[in-house]
C-alpha positions as CSV (number, residue, x, y, z in Angstrom):
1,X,-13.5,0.3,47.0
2,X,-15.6,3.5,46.1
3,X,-18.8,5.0,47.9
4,X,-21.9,6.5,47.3
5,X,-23.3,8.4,49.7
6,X,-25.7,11.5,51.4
7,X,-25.0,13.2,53.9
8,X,-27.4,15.9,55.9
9,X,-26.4,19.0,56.5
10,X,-27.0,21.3,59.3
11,X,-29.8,22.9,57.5
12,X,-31.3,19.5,56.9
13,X,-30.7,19.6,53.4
14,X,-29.0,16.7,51.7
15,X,-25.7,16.4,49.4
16,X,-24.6,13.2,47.6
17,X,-21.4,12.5,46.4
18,X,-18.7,9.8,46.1
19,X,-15.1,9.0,47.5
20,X,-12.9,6.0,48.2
21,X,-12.8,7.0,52.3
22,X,-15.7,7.9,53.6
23,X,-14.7,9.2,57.1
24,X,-11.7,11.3,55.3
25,X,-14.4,12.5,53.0
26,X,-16.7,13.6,56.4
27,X,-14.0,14.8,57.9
28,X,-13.0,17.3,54.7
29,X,-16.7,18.1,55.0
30,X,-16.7,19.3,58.1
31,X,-13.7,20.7,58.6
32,X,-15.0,23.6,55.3
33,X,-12.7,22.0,53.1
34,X,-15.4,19.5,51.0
35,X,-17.8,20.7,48.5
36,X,-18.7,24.4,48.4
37,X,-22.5,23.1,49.0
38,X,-21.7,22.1,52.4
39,X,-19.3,24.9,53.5
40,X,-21.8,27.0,54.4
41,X,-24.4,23.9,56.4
42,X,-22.0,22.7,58.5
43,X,-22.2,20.4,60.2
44,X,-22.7,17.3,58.0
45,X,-23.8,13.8,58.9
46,X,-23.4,10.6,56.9
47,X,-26.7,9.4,56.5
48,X,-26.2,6.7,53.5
49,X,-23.7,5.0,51.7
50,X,-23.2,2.0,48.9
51,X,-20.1,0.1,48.2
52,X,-19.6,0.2,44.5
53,X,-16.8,-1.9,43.1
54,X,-15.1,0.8,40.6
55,X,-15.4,4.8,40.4
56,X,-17.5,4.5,37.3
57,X,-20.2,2.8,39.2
58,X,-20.1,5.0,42.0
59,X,-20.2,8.2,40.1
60,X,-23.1,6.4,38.3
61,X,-25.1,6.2,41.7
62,X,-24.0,9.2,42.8
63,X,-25.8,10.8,39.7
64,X,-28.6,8.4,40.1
65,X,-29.1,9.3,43.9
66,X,-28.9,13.4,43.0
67,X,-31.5,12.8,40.7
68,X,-34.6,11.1,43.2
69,X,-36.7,14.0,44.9
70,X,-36.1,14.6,48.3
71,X,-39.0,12.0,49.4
72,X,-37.3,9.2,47.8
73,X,-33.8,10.0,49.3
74,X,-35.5,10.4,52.6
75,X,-37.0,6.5,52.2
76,X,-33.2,5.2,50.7
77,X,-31.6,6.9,54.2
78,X,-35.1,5.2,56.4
79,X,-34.6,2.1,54.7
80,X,-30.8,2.1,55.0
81,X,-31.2,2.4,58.4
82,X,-33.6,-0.3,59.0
């Protein structure tokens, strides 16, 4: 199984990306060794994630995800947590 997902970092921006684990992937984040983004806004939280059922369709919705303003990320993590 592959994820989508946001996390927020310290600085209360947010990064997307994908993986296969996401508590390995949190954990690489935190620890400074995840994307170069986050090194520096640590620490991350996971905020949202998607199952998607092969890496093509989470790098998909990974790009789609990057690509909605802040706002409408902000309402996908509200909603998620609903």
């Amino acid at each position: 199984m592959f994820f989508a997902y946001l996390v927020r970092c310290a600085d209360g921006t947010l990064y997307g990306g994908y993986t296969t684990d996401l508590q390995k992937r949190l954990a690489a984040h935190n620890s400074g060794k995840g994307a170069k983004y986050t090194r520096s806004r640590l620490p991350v939280e996971l905020v949202w994630w998607e199952e998607c059922p092969t890496k093509e369709a989470a790098m998909s919705r990974e790009w789609q995800v990057k690509h909605l303003t802040r706002e409408q990320k902000l309402a996908l993590i509200a909603e998620f947590h609903k």
